[in-house]
N, C-alpha and C positions, 0 to 999 in steps of 0.2 A: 675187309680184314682190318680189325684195329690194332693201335700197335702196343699192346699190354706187354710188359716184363715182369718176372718175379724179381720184386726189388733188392731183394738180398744178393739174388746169383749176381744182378749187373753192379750192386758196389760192387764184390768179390771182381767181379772181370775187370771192373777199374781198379781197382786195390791191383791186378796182377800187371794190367799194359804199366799205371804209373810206376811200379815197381822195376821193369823191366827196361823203363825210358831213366829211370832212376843210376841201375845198373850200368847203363849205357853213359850217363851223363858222370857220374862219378871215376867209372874204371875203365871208361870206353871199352867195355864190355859187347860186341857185337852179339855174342852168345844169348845174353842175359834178356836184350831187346829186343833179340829175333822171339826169343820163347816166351818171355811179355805179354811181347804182341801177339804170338799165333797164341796162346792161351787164353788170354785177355779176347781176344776176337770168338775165341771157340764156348766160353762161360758166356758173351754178350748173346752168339747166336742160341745157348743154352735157357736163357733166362726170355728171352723172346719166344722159344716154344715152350715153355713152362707158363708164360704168361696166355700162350693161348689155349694149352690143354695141361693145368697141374699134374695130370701123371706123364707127363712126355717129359722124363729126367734122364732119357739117355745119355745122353750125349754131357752133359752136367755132370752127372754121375763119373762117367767113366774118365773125362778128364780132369774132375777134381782126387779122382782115387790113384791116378796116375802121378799128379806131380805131390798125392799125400806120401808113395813111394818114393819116388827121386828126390822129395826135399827132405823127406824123413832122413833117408841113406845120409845125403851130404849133412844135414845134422848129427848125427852119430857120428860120422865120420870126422866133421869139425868141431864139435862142441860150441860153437858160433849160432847165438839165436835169429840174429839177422846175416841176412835175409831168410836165411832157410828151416828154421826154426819158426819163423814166423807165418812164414807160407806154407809151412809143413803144419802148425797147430790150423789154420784157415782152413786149407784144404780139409782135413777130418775132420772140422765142423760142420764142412760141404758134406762131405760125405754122408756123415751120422744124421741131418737133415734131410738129405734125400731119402737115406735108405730109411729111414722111418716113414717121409712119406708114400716109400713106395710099398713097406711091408701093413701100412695103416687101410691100405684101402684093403 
């Protein structure tokens, strides 16, 4: 088994833990590093099966269409583009990525 990634999911999964350690480091945020990291770990293991079979975006997919929802909300809700504006635009490039490559095949 070799260990191929799709490069874009793994920035995005480090774009989300450093975001998260960010969170933590600035507001001491325990929230913000928990969900970082468990996010950040769930796009790494995402982009790893994506590296080994291009249509295997489950798991990609659904947690980048998850925190497009919940950062989107707290955007609306704060009018604040960082953090949540920024993760919330990321995530629906996730998305809109995936789901193209999964409505392309």
């Amino acid at each position: 088994m070799s260990l191929s990634l799709d490069l874009l999911a793994a920035a995005y999964a480090a774009t989300l833990a450093a975001g998260g350690i960010i969170g933590y480091v600035k507001a001491e945020s325990v929230p913000s590093l928990a969900m970082g990291l468990a996010c950040g770990t769930l796009m790494l293991y995402g982009a790893f099966q994506m590296g080994q079979d291009p249509k295997n975006v489950t798991l990609s997919l659904v947690t980048s269409a998850v925190l497009t929802g919940v950062m989107g909300y707290r955007f609306s809700n704060s009018g604040k583009f960082m953090p949540a504006g920024l993760v919330g635009a990321l995530s629906l490039l996730m998305v809109l990525r995936l789901a193209y490559r999964v409505m392309s095949d």
